[in-house]
N, CA, C and O atoms as CSV, one atom per row, in Angstrom:
chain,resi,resn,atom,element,x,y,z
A,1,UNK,N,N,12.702,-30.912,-188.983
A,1,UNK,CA,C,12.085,-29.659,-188.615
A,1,UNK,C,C,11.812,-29.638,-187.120
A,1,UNK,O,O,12.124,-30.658,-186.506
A,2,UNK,N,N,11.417,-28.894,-186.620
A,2,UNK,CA,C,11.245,-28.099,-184.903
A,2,UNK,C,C,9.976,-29.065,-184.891
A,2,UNK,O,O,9.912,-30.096,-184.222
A,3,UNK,N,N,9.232,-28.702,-185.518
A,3,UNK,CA,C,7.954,-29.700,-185.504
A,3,UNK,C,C,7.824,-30.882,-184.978
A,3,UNK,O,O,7.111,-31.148,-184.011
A,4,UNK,N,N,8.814,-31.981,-185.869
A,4,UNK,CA,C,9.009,-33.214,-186.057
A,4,UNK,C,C,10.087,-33.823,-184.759
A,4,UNK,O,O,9.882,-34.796,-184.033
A,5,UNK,N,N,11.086,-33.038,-184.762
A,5,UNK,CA,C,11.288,-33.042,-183.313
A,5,UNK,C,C,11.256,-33.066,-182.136
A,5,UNK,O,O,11.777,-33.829,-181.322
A,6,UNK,N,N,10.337,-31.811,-181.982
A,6,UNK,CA,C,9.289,-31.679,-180.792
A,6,UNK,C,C,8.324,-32.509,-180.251
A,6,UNK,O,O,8.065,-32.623,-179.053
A,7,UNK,N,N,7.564,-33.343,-181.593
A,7,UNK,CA,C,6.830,-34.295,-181.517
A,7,UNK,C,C,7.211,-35.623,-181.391
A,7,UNK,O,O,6.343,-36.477,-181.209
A,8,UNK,N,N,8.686,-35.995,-181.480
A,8,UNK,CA,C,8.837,-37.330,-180.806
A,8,UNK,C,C,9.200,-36.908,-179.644
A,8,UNK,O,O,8.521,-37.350,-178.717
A,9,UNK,N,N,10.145,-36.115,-179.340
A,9,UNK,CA,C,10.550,-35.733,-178.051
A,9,UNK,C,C,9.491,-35.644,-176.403
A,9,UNK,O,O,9.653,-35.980,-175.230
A,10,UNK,N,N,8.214,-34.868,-177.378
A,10,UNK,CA,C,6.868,-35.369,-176.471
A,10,UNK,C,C,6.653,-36.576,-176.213
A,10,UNK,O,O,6.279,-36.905,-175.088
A,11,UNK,N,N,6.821,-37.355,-177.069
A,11,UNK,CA,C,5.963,-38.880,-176.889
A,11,UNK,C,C,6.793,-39.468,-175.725
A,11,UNK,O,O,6.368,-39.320,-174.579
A,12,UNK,N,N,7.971,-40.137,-175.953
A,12,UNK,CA,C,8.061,-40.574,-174.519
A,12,UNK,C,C,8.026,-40.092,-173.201
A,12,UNK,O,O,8.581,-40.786,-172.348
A,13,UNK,N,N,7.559,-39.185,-172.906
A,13,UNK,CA,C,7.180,-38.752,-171.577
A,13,UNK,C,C,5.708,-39.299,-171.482
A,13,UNK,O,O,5.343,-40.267,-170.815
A,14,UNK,N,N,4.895,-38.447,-172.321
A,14,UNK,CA,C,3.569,-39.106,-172.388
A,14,UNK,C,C,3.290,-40.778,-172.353
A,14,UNK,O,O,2.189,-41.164,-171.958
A,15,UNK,N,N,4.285,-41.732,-172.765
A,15,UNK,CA,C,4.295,-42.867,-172.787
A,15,UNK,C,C,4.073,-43.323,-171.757
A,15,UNK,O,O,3.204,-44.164,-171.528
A,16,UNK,N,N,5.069,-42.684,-170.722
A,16,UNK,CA,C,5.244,-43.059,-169.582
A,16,UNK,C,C,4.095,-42.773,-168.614
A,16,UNK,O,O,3.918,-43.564,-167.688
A,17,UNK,N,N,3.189,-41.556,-168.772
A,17,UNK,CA,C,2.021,-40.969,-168.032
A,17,UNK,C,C,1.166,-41.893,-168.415
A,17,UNK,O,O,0.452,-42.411,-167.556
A,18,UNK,N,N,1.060,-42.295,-169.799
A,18,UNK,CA,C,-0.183,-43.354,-170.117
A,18,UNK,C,C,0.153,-44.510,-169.412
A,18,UNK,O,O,-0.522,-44.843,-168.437
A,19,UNK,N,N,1.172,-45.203,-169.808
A,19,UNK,CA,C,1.728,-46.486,-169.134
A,19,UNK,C,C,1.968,-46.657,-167.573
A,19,UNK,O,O,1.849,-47.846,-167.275
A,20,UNK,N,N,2.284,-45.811,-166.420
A,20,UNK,CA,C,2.004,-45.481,-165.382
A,20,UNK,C,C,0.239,-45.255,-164.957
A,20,UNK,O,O,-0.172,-45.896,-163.990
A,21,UNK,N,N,-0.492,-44.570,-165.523
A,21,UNK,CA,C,-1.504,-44.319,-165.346
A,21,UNK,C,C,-2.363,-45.825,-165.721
A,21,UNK,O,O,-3.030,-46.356,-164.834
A,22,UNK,N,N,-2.274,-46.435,-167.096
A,22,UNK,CA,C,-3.021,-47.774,-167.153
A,22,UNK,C,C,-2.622,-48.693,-166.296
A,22,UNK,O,O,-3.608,-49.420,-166.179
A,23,UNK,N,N,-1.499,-49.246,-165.398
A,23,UNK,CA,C,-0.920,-49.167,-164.256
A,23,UNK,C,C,-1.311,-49.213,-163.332
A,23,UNK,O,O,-1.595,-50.283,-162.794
A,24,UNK,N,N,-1.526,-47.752,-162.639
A,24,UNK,CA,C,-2.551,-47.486,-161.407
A,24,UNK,C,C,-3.653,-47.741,-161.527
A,24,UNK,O,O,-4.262,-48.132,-160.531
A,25,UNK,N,N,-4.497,-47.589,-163.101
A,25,UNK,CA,C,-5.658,-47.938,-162.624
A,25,UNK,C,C,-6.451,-49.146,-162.859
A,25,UNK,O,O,-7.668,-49.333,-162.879
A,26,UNK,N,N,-5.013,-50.249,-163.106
A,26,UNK,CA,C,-5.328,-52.154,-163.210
A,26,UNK,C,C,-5.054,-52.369,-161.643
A,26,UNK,O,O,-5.896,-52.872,-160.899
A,27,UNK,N,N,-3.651,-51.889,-161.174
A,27,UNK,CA,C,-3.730,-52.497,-159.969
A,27,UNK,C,C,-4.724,-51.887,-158.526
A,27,UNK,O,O,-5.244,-52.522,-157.608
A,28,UNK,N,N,-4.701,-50.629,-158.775
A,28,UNK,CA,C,-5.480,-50.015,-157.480
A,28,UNK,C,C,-6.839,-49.441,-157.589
A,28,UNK,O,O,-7.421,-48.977,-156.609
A,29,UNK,N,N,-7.467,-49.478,-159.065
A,29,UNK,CA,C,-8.421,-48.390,-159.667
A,29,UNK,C,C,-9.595,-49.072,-158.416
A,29,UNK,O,O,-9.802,-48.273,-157.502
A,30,UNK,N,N,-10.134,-50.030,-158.329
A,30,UNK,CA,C,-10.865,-50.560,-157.506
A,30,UNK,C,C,-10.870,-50.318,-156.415
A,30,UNK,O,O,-11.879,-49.957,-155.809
A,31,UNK,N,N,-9.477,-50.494,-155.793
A,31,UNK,CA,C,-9.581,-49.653,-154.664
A,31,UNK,C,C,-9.915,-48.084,-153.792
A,31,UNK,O,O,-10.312,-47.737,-152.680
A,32,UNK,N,N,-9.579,-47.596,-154.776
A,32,UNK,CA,C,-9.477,-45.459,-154.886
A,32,UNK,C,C,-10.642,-45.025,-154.413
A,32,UNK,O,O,-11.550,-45.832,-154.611
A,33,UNK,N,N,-10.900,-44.218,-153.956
A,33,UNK,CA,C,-11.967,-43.371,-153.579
A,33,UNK,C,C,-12.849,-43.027,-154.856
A,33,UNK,O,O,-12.269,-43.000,-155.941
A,34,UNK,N,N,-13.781,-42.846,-154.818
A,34,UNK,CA,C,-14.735,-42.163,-156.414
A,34,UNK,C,C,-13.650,-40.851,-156.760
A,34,UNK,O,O,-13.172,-40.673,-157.880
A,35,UNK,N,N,-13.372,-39.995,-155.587
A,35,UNK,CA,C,-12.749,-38.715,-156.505
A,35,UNK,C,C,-11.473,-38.921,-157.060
A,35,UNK,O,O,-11.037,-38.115,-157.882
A,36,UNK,N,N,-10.730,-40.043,-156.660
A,36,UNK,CA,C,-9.659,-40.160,-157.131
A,36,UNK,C,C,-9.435,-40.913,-158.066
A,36,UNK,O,O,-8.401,-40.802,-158.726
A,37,UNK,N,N,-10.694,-42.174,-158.409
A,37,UNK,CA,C,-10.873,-42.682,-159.944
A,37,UNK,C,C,-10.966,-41.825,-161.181
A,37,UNK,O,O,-10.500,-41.971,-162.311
A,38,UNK,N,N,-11.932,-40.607,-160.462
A,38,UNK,CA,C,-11.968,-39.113,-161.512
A,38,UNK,C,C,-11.243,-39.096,-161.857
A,38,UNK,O,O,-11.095,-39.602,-162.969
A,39,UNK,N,N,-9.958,-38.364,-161.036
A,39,UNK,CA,C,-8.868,-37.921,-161.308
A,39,UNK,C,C,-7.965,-38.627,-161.954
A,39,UNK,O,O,-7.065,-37.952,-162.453
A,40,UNK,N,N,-7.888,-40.282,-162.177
A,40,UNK,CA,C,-7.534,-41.431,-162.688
A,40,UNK,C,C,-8.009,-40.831,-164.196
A,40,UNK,O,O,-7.279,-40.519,-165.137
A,41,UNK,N,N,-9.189,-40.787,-164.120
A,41,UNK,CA,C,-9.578,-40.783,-165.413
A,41,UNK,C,C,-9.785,-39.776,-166.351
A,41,UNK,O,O,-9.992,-39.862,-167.561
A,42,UNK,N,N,-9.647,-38.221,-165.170
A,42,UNK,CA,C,-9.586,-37.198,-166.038
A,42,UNK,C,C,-7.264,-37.170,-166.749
A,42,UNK,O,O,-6.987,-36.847,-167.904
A,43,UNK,N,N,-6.698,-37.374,-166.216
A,43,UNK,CA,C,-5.868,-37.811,-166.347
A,43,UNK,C,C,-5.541,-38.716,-167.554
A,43,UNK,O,O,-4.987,-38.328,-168.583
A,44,UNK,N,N,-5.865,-39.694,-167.352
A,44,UNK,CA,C,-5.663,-40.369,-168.570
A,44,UNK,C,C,-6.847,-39.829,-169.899
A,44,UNK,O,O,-6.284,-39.749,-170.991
A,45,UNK,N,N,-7.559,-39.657,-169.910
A,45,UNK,CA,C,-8.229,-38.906,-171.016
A,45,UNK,C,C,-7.407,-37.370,-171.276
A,45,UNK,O,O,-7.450,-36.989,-172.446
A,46,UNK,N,N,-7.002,-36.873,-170.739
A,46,UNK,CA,C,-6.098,-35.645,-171.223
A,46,UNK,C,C,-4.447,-36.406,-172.091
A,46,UNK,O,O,-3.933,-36.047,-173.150
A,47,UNK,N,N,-4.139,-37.172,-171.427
A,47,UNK,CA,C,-3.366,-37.959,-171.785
A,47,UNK,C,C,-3.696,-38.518,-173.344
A,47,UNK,O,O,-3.063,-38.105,-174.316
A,48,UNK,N,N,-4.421,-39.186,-173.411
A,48,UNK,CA,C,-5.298,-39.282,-174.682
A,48,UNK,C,C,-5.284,-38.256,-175.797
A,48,UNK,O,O,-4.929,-38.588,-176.928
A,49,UNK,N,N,-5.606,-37.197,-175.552
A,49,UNK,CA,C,-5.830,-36.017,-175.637
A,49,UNK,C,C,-4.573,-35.545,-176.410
A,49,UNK,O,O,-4.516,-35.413,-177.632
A,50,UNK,N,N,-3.719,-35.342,-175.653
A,50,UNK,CA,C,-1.778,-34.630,-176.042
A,50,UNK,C,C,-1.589,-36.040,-176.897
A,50,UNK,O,O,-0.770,-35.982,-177.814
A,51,UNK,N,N,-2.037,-36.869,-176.756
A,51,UNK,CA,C,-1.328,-38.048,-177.706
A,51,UNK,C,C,-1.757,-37.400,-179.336
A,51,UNK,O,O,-1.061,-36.993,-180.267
A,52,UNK,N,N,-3.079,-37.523,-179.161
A,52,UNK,CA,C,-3.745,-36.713,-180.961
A,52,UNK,C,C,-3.051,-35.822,-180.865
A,52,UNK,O,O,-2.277,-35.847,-181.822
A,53,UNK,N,N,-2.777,-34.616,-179.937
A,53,UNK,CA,C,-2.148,-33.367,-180.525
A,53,UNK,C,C,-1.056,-33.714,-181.249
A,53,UNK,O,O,-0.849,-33.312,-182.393
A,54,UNK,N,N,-0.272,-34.521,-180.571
A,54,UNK,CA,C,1.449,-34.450,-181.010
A,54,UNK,C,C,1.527,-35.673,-182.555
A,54,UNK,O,O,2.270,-35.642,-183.535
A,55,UNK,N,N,0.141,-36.883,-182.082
A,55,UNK,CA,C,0.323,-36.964,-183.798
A,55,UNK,C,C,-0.222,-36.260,-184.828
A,55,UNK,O,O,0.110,-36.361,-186.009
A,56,UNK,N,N,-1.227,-35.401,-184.287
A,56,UNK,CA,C,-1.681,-34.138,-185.199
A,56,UNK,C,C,-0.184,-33.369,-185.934
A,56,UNK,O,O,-0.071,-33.221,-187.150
A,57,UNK,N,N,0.745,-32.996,-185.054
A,57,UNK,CA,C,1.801,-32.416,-185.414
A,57,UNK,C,C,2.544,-32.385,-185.699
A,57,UNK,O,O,3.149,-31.476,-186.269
A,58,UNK,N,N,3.152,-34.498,-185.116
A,58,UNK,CA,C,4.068,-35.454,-186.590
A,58,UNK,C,C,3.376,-35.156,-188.012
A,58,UNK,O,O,4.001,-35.015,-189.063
A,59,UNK,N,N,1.735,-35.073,-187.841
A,59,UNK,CA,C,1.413,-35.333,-189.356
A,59,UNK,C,C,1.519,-33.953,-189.903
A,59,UNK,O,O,1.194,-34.017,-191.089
A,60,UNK,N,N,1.834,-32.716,-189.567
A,60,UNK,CA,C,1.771,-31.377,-189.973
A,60,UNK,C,C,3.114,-31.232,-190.174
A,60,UNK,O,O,3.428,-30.445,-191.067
A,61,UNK,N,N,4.178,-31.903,-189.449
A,61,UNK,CA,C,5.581,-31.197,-190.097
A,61,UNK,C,C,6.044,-32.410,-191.453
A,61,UNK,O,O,7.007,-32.275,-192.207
A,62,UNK,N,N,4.901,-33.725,-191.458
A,62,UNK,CA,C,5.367,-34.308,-192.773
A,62,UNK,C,C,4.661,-33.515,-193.845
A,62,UNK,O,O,5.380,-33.241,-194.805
A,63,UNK,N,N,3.819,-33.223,-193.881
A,63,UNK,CA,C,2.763,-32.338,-194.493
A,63,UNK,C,C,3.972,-31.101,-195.329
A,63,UNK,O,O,4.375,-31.056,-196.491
A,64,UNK,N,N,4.257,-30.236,-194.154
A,64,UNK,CA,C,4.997,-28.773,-194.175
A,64,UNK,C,C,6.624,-29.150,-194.743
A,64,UNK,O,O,7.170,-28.195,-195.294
A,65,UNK,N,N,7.500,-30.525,-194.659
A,65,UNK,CA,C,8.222,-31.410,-195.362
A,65,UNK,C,C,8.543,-31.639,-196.560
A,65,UNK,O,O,9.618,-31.336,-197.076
A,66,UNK,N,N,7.382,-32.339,-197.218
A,66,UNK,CA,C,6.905,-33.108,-197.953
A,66,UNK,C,C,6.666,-32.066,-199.171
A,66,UNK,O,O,7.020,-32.540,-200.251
A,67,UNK,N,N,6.073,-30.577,-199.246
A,67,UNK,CA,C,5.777,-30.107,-199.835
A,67,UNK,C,C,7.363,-29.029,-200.345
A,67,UNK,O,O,7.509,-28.465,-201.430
A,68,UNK,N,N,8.178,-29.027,-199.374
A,68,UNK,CA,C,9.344,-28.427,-199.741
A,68,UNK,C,C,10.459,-29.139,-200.726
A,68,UNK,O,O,10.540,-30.361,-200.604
A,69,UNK,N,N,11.275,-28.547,-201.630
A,69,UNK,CA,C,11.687,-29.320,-203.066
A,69,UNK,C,C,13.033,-29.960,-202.401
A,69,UNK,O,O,13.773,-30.677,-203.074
């Protein structure tokens, strides 16, 4: 389904934003300015964030799937 598709197709990009982002903020987080740890961290918490959505939406097209004969 479009669903199920869509939702792996998201994930590796996001992989890469999380994995880049935990990244920046092992090697340089210490270093950064306060506003740019924010931004470190509003960042990766949105990141966080689209991760639940898109397994919210793997689990809705097995759901919407699952129920078809």
């Amino acid at each position: 389904t479009f669903a199920y598709a869509a939702s792996h197709d998201l994930q590796e990009p996001l992989r890469k934003i999380q994995s880049f982002g935990d990244r920046l903020a092992q090697r340089a987080g210490p270093q950064l300015a306060e506003a740019d740890r924010d931004y470190l961290a509003r960042m990766r918490g949105a990141a966080a964030r689209m991760a639940a959505l898109i397994e919210a939406l793997l689990a809705y097209s097995r759901v919407s799937t699952a129920g078809q004969a």
